[in-house]
N, C-alpha and C positions, 0 to 999 in steps of 0.2 A: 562286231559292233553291237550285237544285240542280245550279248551277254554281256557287254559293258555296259549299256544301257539298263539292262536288266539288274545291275549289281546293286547301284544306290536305290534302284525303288524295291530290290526283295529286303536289302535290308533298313528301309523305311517300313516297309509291312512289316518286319521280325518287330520291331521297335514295341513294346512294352506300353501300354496305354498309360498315362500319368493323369491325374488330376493336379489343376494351378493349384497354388497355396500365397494366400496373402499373409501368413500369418508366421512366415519367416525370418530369421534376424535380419541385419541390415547389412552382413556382414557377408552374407550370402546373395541378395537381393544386389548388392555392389558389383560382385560376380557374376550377376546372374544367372546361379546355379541353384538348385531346387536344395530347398533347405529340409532333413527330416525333421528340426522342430523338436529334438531329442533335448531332456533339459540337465543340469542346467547350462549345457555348453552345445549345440550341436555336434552332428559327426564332420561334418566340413572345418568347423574351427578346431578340432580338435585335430584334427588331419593336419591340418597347415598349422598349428599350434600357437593362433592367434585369441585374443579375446573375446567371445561373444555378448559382445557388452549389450543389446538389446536387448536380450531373455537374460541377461544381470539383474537387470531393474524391473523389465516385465512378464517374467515367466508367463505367458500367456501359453493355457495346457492345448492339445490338439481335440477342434470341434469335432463330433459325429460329422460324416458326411453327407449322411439325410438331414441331418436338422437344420431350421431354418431362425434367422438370427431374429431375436426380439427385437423390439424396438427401443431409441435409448431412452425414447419420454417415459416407457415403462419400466425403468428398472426399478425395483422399489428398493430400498433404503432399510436400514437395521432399526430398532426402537432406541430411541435416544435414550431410555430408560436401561439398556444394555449396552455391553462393553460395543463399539461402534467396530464394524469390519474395514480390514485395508482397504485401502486403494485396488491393492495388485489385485485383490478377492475380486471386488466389485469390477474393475476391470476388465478381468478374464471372463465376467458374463455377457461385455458389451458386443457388438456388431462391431467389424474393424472398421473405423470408418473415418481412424487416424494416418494423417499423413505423416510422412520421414517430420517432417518441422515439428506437427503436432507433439511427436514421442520427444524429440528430442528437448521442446522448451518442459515437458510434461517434466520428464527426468528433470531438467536442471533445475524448475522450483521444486522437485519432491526433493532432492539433495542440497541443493546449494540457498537459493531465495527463500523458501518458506524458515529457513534454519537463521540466515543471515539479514532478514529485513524482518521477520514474522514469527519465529523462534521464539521458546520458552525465555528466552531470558531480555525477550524485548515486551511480550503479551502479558507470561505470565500462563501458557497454557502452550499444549503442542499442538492442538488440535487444527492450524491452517495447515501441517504440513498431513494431518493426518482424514480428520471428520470434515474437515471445509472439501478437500479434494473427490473424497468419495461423496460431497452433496452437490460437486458441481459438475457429477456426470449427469445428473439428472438435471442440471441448468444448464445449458450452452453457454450463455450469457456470466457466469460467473466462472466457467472453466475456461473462458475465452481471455476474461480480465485476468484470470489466473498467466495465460499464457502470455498478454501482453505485459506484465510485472515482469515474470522471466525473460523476456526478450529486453526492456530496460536495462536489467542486473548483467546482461550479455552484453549491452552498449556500455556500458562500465567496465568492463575486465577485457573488452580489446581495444582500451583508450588510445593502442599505441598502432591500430589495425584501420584503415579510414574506412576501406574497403568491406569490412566486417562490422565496424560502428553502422552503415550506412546501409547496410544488409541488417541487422538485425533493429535498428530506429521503425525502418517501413515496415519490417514482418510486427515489432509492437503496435505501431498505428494501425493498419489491419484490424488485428485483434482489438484492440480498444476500438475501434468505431461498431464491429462486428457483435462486443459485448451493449455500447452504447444502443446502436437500435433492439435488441432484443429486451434490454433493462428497464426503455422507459415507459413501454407496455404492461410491464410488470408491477413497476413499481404505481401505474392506474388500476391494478388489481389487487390489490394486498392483498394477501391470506394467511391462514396458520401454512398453508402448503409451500409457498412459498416466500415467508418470513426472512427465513433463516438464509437463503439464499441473497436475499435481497439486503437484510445488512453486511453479508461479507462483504457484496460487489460493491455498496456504498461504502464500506472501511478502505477497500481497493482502489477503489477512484482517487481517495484521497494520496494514496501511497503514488500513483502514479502520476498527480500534480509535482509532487517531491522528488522523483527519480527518473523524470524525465528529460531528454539530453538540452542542453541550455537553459535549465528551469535560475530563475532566480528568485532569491530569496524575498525579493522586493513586489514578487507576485501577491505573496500570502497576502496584502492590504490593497498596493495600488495596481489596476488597471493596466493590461500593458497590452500593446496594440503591434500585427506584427504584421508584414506585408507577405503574402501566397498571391505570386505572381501578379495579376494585374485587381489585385483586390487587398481590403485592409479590412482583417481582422480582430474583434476587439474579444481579450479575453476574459474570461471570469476570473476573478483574484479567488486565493485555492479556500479562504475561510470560508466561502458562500459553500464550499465543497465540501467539507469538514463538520458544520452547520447543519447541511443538506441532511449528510447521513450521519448524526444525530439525531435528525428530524426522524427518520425515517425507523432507527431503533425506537424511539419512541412511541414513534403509532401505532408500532408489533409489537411493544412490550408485551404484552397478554400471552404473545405468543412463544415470542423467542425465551422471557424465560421459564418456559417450559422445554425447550429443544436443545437443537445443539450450540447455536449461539450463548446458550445461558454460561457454557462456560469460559467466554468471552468478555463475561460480566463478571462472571465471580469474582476475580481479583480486586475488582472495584468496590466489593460491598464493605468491607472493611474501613475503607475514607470517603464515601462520596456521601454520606449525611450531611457536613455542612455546605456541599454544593447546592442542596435546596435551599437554602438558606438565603433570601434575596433584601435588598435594599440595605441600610447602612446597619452594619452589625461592628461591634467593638472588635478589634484583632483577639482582645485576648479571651476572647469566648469562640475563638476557632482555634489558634494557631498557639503552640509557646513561640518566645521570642526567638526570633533569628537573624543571623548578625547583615542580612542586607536592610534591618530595621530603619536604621538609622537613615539609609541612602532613601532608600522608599516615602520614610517619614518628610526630608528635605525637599522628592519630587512631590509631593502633598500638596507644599504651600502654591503654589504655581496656580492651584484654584481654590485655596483655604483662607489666603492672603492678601486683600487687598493691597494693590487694585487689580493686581493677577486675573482675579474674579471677576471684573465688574460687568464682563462682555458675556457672562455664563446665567445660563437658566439655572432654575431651581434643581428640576430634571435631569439638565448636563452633570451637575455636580453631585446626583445622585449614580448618576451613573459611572463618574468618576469612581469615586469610593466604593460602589464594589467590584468596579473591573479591579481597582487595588488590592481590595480585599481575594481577587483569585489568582492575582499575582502574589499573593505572598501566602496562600494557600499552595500553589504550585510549587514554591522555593523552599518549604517545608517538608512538601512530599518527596522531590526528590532528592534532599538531604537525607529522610530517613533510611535509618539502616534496617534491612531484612527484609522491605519492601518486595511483594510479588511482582508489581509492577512497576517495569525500568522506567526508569528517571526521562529518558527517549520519549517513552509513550504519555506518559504524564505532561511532559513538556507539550509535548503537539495537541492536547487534549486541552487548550487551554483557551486557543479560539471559539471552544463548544461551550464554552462557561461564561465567558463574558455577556454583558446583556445588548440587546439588539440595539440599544440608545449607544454604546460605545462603538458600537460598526460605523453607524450611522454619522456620528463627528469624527471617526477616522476619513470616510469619504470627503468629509466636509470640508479636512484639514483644520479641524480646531488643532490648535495647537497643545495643550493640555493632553489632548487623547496620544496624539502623536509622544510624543512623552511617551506615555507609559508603552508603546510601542516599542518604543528605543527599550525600556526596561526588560520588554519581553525578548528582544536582540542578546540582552545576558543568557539568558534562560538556553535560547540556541546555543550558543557557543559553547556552552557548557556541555551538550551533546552530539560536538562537532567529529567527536569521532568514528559514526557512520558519514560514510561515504555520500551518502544522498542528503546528507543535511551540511556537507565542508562547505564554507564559502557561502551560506545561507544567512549568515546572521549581520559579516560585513554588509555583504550587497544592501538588507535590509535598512542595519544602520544609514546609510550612506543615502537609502530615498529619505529618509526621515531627516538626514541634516539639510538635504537639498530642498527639500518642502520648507521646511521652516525658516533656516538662511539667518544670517544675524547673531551678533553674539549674546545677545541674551539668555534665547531658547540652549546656546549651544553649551554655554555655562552650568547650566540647568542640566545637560546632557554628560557632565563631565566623567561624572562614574560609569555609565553606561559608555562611556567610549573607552573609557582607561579600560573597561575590563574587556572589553571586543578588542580594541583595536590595540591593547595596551600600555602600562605607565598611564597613571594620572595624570601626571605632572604631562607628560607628552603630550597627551588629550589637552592640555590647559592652554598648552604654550602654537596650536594649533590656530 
């Protein structure tokens, strides 16, 4: 008995001292078996001849065991005036202080969302997949928003999953409340230091109004109110959002285009001169002609025309004319060809151009504003196929006929429906 006794604790004492290690795959960590952290496959996945898909995407190398981890508020940042270092670089100097969630929504916008919502060929730049990520180890709050976009784009791709829609909806709301309290402190501190953080998470918010699960396209103008349990919430329609962070690029310009934000703006300097351009200007000292001319010109008369007009301020009708004039500035742009920047991004970009007078008789329900509402419902459609914008420009249309009501207005709307909802003649006979 007391060499059987003796047996498990001599060889407990033979047993070899190990240090823990946080900093091994996941694939190990499953197993719960000590990972050596050998890259770019460990010795365990190589054994069982599985993929070591976490050191795939974050080679993270192994720390001294004397040293003690910095802090992340300190990590400092490359010179925007130089080539900007990875992710995985910056990464590997952090403190682990990412969970399994955290890596894996990390991974899925460094591959899949920053490429498919935030990509070169929607921006015009790579840099959310690239400089935005490595700026927002040094913001929680913007790597946070980062995570709740990827947890979004997850509620998307297991539409046929409820179980996993429903898992990854709360892991995005998290994150987005998580980014929410630490952003709005920030954004009562502006700085050069942190500018550049603060317009991404403002570009971000708005992407998250857009790709959020049940979002309707009838948000972007009207008000909509939703019951959380024994209480009724009233939302902000997403241009106050859109607006917002315009605003917000604005009062860091000084800054941001000096940083890394600046090349966020690049692509825009090329056409947004006659966006300064305010009050009634002729079309054809912005725009050459383009064939929704003619339709545009018809929705015109509506406050050109008496007695269309006679319920309209002096005001109203200026403001009519140049939300017109950046609807047909927008229809321009993304017809052109070789544009840096997608026709996608231009389109959304078009609530940030209208003047404050046109918000303002949207809420009112003038009728007139509502119109060119509807016009801007073409402009969706035409961009309908991202995912986060399908089914945005119906719903929208459709507050807009309900507001208004009557065949007047709706006559007035006929192009604008033939082309959403299709056939002319269909829309007429409606």
């Amino acid at each position: 008995m007391r060499m059987a006794d003796a047996g498990p604790i001599s060889l407990r004492a033979m047993r070899r001292r190990h240090f823990k290690t946080r900093t091994g795959c996941l694939q190990c960590k499953e197993r719960k078996i000590k990972c050596d952290e050998d890259k770019p496959s460990c010795y365990n996945c190589r054994r069982h001849r599985v993929s070591c898909s976490f050191l795939k995407y974050i080679p993270l190398p192994t720390r001294p065991r004397t040293c003690q981890p910095t802090s992340i508020q300190h990590t400092r940042l490359p010179d925007p005036t130089n080539t900007p270092a990875s992710p995985v670089k910056i990464l590997s100097s952090l403190p682990l202080q990412f969970s399994a969630v955290d890596l894996e929504l990390l991974h899925f916008y460094t591959t899949e969302t920053s490429l498919s919502i935030l990509g070169n060929h929607m921006t015009g730049t790579p840099i959310w997949r690239t400089t935005i990520v490595t700026l927002s180890f040094k913001h929680p709050f913007l790597l946070h928003q980062l995570f709740s976009l990827a947890a979004l784009h997850l509620v998307n791709l297991h539409a046929s999953n409820p179980v996993l829609q429903e898992k990854y909806t709360r892991i995005a709301e998290i994150y987005h409340m998580k980014s929410l309290l630490a952003f709005r402190p920030e954004l009562q501190n502006l700085s050069k230091e942190n500018s550049d953080a603060c317009c991404a998470c403002s570009a971000l918010l708005g992407f998250h109004a857009w790709t959020k699960p049940g979002a309707k396209g009838a948000n972007l103008f009207f008000v909509s109110k939703s019951i959380d349990g024994n209480t009724l919430e009233e939302r902000v329609p997403w241009y106050k959002l859109q607006r917002g962070g315009n605003e917000v690029l604005w009062s860091a310009f000084q800054w941001v285009d000096k940083g890394y934000f600046a090349e966020v703006i690049r692509p825009w300097r090329t056409v947004a001169v006659p966006l300064m351009i305010h009050g009634p200007v002729a079309k054809s000292s912005l725009f050459s002609p383009i064939p929704e001319d003619p339709h545009l010109d018809a929705i015109a008369e509506s406050w050109t025309v008496p007695p269309c007009n006679s319920q309209l301020r002096y005001n109203d009708i200026l403001a009519l004319n140049e939300t017109l004039h950046t609807l047909r500035y927008v229809f321009a742009l993304t017809s052109r060809p070789n544009l840096e920047i997608c026709p996608g991004i231009v389109t959304l970009s078009w609530t940030t151009l209208i003047p404050k007078r046109f918000c303002e008789m949207v809420e009112e329900r003038i009728p007139q504003a509502l119109l060119l509402v509807a016009v801007y419902c073409v402009l969706l459609k035409r961009i309908e196929q991202f995912w986060w914008i399908m089914g945005k420009a119906e719903d929208l249309l459709n507050a807009v006929k309900v507001t208004l009501g009557g065949t007047v207005w709706k006559a007035a709307m006929a192009w604008c429906i033939g082309e959403v909802e299709g056939g002319m003649m269909e829309a007429l006979s409606r």
